[in-house]
N, C-alpha and C positions, 0 to 999 in steps of 0.2 A: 213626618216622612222626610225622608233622605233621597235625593236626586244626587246621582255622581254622573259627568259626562266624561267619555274618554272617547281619544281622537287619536288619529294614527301618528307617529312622527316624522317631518320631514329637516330635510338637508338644505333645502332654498333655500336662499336668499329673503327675499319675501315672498309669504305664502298672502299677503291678504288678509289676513284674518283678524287683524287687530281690532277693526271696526266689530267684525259681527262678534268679537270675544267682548267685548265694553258693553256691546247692546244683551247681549245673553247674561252678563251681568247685572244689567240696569232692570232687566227683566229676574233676576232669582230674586234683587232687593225689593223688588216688590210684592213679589210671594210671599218671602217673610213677612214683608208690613203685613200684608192682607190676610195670608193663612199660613204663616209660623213654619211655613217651607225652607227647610234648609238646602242648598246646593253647594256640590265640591266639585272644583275642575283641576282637572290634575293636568297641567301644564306642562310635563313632561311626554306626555303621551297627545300633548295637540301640536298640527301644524304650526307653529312659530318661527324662525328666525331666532336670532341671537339677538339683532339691533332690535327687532319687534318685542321679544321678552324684555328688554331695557325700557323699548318704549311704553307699554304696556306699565310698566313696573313706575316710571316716570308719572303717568296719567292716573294709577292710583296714589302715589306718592304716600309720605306716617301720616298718622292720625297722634292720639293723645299715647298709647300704648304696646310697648315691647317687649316680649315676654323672652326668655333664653331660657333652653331645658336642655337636661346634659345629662343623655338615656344615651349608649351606645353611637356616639357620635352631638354633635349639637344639631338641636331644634330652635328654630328663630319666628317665634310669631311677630307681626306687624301689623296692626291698624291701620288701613289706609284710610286715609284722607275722607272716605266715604263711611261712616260708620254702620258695622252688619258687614262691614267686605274686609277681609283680612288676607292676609299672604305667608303662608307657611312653609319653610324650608329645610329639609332635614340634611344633615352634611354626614356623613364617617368619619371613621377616626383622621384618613387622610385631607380633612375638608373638602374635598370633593361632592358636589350636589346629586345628591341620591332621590330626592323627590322634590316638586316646588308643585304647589296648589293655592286655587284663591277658593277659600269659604266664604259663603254669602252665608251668613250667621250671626245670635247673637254674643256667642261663645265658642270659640274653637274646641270641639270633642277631645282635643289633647291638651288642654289644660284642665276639665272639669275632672272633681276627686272621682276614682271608680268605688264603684261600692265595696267591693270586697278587701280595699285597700282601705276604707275608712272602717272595716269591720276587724281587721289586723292594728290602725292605728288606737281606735277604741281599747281593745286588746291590749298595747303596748300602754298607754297612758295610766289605766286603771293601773297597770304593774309599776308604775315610774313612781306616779301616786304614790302607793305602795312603799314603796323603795325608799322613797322621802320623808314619808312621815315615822317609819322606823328608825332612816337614819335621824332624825329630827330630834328620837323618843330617847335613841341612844345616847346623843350630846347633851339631852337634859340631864341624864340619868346619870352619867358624867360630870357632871358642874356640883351634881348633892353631895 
């Protein structure tokens, strides 16, 4: 099950909200331990600050892995420091921040293969396969 929380956005300064955003986090990583609960918060859409988003981002700080995907602008996953809590940010082609979310997870949903994509690359491999072992049969067939 998927829990997504979304929050209005504000212009202050400080909104406050650091605290209860760290403990709502402390709170999904342990849903996950316990029952495999996943949570996404989409930190564009919650009261934050600027200097609160840094600090925030500060108090998760990397972990071991950072992933770069380059779909229609770059995506930048990050480990933090907490493993199960990740930080995900998608840019445009102008680098401008187009979404930022923390995943309490063991896998960010945008890196896992989709099925229909592993059913197009199966598709492509058998044909490569293919393609290979004939050119292969060719350059033997060449050499007699």
């Amino acid at each position: 099950m998927t829990e997504e929380l979304i929050f209005m956005t504000s212009n202050a300064e400080k909104t406050g909200n650091v605290m209860p955003l760290l403990h709502q986090i402390r709170h999904a990583l342990s849903q996950l331990i316990e029952r495999q609960e996943q949570t996404t918060i989409d930190l564009r859409r919650l009261p934050l600050s600027a200097s609160e988003e840094a600090q925030l981002e500060a108090f998760l700080g990397h972990g071991e892995v950072k992933a770069d995907i380059q779909a229609l602008g770059d995506t930048v996953l990050i480990e933090s420091r907490y493993a199960g809590v990740w930080l995900e940010i998608h840019y445009n082609e102008d680098v401008e921040i187009m979404g930022k979310y923390v995943h309490i997870c063991t896998c960010p949903p945008i890196i896992k293969s989709q099925p229909e994509d592993m059913v197009l690359s199966l598709s492509n491999i058998v044909s490569d396969i293919h393609s290979l072992s004939h050119q292969s049969s060719d350059e033997t067939a060449k050499e007699d």
